[in-house]
C-alpha positions in Angstrom: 110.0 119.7 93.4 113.4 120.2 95.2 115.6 118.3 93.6 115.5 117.6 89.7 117.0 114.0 90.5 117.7 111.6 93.1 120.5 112.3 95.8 121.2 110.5 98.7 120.5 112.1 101.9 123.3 113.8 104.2 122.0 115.9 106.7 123.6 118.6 104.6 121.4 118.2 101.7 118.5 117.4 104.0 118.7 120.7 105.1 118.5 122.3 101.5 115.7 119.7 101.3 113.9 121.5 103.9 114.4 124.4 102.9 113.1 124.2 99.8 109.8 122.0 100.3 107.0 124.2 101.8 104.9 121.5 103.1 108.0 120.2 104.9 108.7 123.9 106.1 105.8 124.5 107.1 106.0 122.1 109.6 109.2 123.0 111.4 107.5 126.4 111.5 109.9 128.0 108.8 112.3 128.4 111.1 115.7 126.5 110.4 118.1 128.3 113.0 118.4 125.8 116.1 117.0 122.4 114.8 118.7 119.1 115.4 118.3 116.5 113.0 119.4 112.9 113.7 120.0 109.8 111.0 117.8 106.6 112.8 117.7 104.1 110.1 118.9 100.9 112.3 116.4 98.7 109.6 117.3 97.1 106.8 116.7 99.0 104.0 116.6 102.7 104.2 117.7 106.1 105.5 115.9 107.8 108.4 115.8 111.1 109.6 114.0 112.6 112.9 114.0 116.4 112.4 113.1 118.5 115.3 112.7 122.5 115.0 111.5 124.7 117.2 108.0 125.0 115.7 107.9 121.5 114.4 108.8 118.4 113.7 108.9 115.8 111.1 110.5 112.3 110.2 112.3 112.2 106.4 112.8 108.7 104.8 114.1 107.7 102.0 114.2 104.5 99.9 117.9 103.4 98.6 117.9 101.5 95.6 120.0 98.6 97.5 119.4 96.6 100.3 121.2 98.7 103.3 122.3 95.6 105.4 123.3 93.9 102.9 124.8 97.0 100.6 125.1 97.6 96.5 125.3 93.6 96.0 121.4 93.5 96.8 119.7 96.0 94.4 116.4 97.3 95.9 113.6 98.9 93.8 112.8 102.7 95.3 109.8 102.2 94.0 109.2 100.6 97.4 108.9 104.2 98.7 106.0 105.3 96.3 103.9 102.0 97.5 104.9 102.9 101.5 103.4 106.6 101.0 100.1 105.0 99.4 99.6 102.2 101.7 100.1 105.2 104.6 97.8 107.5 103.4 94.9 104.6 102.7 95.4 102.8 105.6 95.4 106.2 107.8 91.9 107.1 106.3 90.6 104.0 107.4 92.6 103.8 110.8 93.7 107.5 111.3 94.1 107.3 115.0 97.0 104.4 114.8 99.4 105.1 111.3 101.1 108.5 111.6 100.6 111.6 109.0 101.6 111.5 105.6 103.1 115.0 105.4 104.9 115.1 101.9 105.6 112.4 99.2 108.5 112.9 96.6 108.8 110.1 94.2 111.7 111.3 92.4 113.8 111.6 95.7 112.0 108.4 96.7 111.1 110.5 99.9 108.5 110.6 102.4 108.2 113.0 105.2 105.7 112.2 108.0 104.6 113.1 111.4 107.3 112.7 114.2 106.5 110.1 116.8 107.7 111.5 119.5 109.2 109.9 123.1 108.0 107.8 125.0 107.6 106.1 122.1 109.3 103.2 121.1 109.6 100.5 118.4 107.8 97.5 120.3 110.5 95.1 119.7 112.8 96.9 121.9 109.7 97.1 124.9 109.3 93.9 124.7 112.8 92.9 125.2 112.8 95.6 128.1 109.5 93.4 129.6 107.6 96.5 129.1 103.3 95.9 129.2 101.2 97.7 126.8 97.7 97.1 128.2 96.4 98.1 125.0 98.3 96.8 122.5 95.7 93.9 121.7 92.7 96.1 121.3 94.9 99.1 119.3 96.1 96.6 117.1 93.2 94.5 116.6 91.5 97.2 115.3 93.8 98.4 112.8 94.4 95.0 111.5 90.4 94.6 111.4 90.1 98.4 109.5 92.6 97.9 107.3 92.0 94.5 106.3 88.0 94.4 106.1 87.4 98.0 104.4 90.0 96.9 101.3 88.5 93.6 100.8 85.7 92.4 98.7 83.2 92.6 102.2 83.3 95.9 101.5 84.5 97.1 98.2 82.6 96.0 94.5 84.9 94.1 92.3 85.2 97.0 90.1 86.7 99.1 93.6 88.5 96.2 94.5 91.0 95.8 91.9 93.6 98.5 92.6 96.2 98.7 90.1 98.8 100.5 91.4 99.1 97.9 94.2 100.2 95.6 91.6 103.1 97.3 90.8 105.3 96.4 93.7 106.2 93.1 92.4 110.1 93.8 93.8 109.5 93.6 97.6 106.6 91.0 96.8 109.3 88.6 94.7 111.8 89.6 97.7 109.4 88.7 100.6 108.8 85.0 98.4 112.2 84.1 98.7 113.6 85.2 101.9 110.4 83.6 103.8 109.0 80.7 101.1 112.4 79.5 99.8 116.0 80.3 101.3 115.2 78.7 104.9 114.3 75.4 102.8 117.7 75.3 100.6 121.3 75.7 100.9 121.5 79.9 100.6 124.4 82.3 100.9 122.4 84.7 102.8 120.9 82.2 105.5 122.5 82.1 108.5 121.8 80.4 112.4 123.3 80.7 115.6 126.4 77.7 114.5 126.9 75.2 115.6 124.0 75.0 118.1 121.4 75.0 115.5 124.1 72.8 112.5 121.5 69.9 112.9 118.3 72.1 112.9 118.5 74.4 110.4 119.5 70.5 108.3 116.7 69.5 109.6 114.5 71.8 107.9 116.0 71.5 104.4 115.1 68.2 104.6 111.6 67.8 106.3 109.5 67.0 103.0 106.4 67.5 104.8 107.7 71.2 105.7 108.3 71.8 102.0 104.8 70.3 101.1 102.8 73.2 103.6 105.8 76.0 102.9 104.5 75.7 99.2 101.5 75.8 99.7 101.2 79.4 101.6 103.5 80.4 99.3 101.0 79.5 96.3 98.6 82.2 98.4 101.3 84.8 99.3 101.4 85.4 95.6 97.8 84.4 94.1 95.5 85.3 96.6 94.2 88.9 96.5 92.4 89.5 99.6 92.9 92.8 100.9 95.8 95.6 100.8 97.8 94.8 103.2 100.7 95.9 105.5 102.9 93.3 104.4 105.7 93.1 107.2 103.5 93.4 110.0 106.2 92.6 112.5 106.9 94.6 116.4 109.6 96.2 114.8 106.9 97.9 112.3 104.9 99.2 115.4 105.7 102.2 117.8 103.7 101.9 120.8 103.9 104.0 124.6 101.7 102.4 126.9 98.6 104.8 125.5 99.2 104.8 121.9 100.3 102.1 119.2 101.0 103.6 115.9 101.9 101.5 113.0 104.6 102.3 110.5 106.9 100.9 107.4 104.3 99.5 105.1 106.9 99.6 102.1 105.9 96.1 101.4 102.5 96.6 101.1 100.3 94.5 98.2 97.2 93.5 97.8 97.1 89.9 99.5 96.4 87.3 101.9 95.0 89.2 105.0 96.5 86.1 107.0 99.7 87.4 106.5 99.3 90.5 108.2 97.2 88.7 111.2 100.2 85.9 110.9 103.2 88.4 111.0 101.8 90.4 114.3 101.4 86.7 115.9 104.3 85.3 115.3 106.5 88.0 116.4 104.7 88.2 119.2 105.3 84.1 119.5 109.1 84.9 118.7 109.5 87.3 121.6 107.3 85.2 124.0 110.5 82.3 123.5 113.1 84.7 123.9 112.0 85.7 127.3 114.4 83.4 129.0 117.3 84.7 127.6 116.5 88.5 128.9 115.4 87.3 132.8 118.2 87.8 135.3 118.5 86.1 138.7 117.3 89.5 140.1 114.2 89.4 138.0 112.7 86.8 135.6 110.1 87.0 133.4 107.3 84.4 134.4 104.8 87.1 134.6 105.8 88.4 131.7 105.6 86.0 129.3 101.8 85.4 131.0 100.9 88.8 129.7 102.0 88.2 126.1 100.1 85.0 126.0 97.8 87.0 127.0 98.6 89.5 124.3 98.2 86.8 121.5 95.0 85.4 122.6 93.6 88.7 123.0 94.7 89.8 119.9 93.1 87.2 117.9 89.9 87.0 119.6 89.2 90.9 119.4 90.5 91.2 115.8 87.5 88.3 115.1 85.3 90.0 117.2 85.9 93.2 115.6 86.1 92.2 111.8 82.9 90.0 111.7 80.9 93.3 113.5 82.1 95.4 110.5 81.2 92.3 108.3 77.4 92.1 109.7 77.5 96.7 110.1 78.2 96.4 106.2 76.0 92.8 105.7 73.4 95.1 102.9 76.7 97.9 101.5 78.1 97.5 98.4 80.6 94.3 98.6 80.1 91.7 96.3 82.2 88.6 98.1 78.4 87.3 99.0 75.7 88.2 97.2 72.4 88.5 99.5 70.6 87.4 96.7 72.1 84.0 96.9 73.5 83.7 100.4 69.8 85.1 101.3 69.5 82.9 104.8 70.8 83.3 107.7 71.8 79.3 108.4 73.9 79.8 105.1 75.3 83.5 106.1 76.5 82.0 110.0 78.3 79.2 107.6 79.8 81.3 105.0 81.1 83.8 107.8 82.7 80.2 110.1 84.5 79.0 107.1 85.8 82.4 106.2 86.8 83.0 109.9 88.6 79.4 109.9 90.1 80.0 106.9 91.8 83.0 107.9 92.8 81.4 111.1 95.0 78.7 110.0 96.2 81.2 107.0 97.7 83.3 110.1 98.9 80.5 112.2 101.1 79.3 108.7 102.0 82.5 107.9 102.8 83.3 111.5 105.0 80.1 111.1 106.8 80.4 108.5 107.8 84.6 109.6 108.9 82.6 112.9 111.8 80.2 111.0 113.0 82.4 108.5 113.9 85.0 111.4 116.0 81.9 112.9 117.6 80.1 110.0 117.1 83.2 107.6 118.9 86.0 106.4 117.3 89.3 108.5 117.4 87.8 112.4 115.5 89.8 115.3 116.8 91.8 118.0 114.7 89.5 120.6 116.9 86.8 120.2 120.6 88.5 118.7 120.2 90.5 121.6 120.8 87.6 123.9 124.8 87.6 124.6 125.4 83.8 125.6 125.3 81.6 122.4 124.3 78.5 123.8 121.8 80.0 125.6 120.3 82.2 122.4 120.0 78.9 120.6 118.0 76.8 123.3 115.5 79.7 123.0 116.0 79.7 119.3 115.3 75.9 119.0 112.2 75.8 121.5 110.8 78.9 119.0 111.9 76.3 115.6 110.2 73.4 116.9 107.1 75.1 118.0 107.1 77.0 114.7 107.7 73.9 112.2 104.6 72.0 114.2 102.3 75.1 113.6 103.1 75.0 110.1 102.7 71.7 109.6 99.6 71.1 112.0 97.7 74.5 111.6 94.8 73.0 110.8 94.3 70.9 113.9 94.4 73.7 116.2 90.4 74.9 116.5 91.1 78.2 118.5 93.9 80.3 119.8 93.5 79.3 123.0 94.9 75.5 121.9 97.9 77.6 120.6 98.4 79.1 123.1 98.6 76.1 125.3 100.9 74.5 122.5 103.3 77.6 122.9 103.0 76.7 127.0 103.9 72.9 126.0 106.8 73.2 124.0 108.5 76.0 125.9 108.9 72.9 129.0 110.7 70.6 126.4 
């Protein structure tokens, strides 16, 4: 160990970190003379550190035990780090070639150091803002999402393998994610805001929609009950680092075993979020028509490949050792082809309402997006905000009607002309 206690980083003590942690060193190529190192944390909650040696590289980041937008008033469990460095290492054995290398976990420094993604890559919120295409961010993330969720559920795993206990232990984040997603955008809240006093009547609108509060409750009552698989846990595109060849999937400090819609949901909706703020980024000289066709094409894409791809490891694994369907009573095929619609449908409309409710709390909410805070003209932000709110309060309430993503999609289509 390093350090005999916590200490917050500076790149000073960083350095001595280094220094004094051979798996790190090793890495840089034990060679400290001419390295640059460079603090990158613009999220919400920690410190970040891309290290760059001559014979290496690395990324350091460490867990505060506060909220770091928000400062000392918010305390933040570091435990959060302990559960990121898990959730990392599990998900890269079963998705290796899309969540970056553990290199070193230090729980008393509440520390992680892990490969270096290096340029061009970028956190896909900001491409998407740029109107960059990733022609294969459906099918990389798909895939992960299809990995990750199928090999930790009970498809796969026996009851006995499925009930990780350490998982359980994250109850901070978990309680954190319940109210800043299932509660504050429905009540009067010191830490919600909205783009005032364009959205005054919406954001009103919201506390008071009963219905709303009815289907909000309900997801909630599976955010925290159903254990389903270990998942990510804030699945959003500022959680994925993409180039136009490799997505790579990051920040699982929220991770839990839970509903697997909410992963699914959280990609979606971000996606949905950014599709509705393209009208704020287009310029006379170029707008972004074609743009927004690709990431409707994204989302459909998405969905249909993560299907296609999680019920094919479903019938691969149809004799292993998961005990969610026993062959010896779902033992025909009639009642397997049923069991396997209702489970697909269910999971569906768990990701359009979780994809929902990720969408309003990011308007009305305390932690906003770049997608839309990054467009300059108020009035302007909050037309794209509101077309985003409507569509995202009719998902919610309506998920159930919608049959495929394709009739989502042409929902997003409808209510981005109002």
């Amino acid at each position: 160990m390093a350090f005999d206690g916590f200490r917050p980083l500076d790149e000073k003590i960083l350095v001595e970190y280094l220094k004094a942690t051979p798996s790190l060193a090793a890495k840089l190529g034990n060679k400290f003379d001419g390295f640059e190192i460079k603090e990158v944390g613009d999220g919400n909650l920690n410190f970040v550190y891309i290290v760059i040696a001559p014979g290496g590289s690395c990324v350091i980041k460490q867990a505060l035990p506060y909220i770091r937008c928000i400062g000392e008033s918010w305390p933040m469990t570091q435990d959060r780090a302990y559960f990121e460095s898990s959730t990392l290492q599990e998900h890269g054995r079963l998705c290796p070639e899309h969540v970056p290398e553990v290199y070193h976990f230090d729980r008393t420094m509440c520390l992680i150091g892990m490969r270096y993604l290096e340029p061009p890559h970028i956190i896909l919120r900001k491409g998407l803002i740029a109107g960059i295409e990733y022609p294969l961010l459906a099918e990389h993330m798909s895939g992960y999402m299809a990995k990750t969720l199928f090999y930790t559920s009970l498809l796969y795993l026996t009851t006995t393998n499925h009930k990780i206990s350490r998982y359980c232990g994250n109850v901070e984040l978990c309680k954190h994610t319940e109210q800043v997603i299932f509660s504050d955008p429905y009540k009067v809240s010191e830490y919600n805001r909205w783009t005032t006093p364009y959205l005054d009547a919406d954001a009103e609108a919201i506390r008071v929609d009963n219905i709303l509060k009815l289907e909000i409750a309900e997801l909630k009552s599976k955010f925290s009950e159903r254990v389903q698989a270990l998942i990510h846990g804030d699945l959003h595109t500022g959680s994925v680092m993409v180039t136009t060849e490799s997505t790579q999937v990051i920040d699982p400090e929220f991770s839990f075993y839970g509903p697997m819609g909410f992963d699914v949901g959280a990609f979606i909706g971000n996606l949905i979020l950014s599709y509705f703020s393209q009208d704020g980024h287009s310029n006379e000289g170029a707008d972004r028509k074609l743009y927004k066709v690709w990431i409707l094409k994204t989302i459909s894409e998405t969905w249909n490949l993560f299907h296609t791809k999680f019920t094919a490891l479903w019938d691969k694994h149809k004799d292993g050792p998961g005990e969610a369907y026993l062959l010896e009573i779902y033992n025909n095929l009639d009642l397997q082809l049923l069991i396997k619609k209702k489970y697909m449908d269910d999971l569906f409309h768990d990701t359009l309402g979780f994809g929902a409710a990720k969408m309003i709390r990011r308007i009305v909410g305390v932690a906003h997006v770049e997608d839309f805070e990054w467009i300059k003209e108020a009035n302007k932000r909050a037309d794209c905000e509101r077309k985003a709110l409507n569509f995202a309060k009719t998902l919610l309430k309506d998920r159930r009607q919608f049959h495929n993503i394709g009739e989502v999609v042409s929902a997003i289509e409808l209510f981005d002309t109002r």
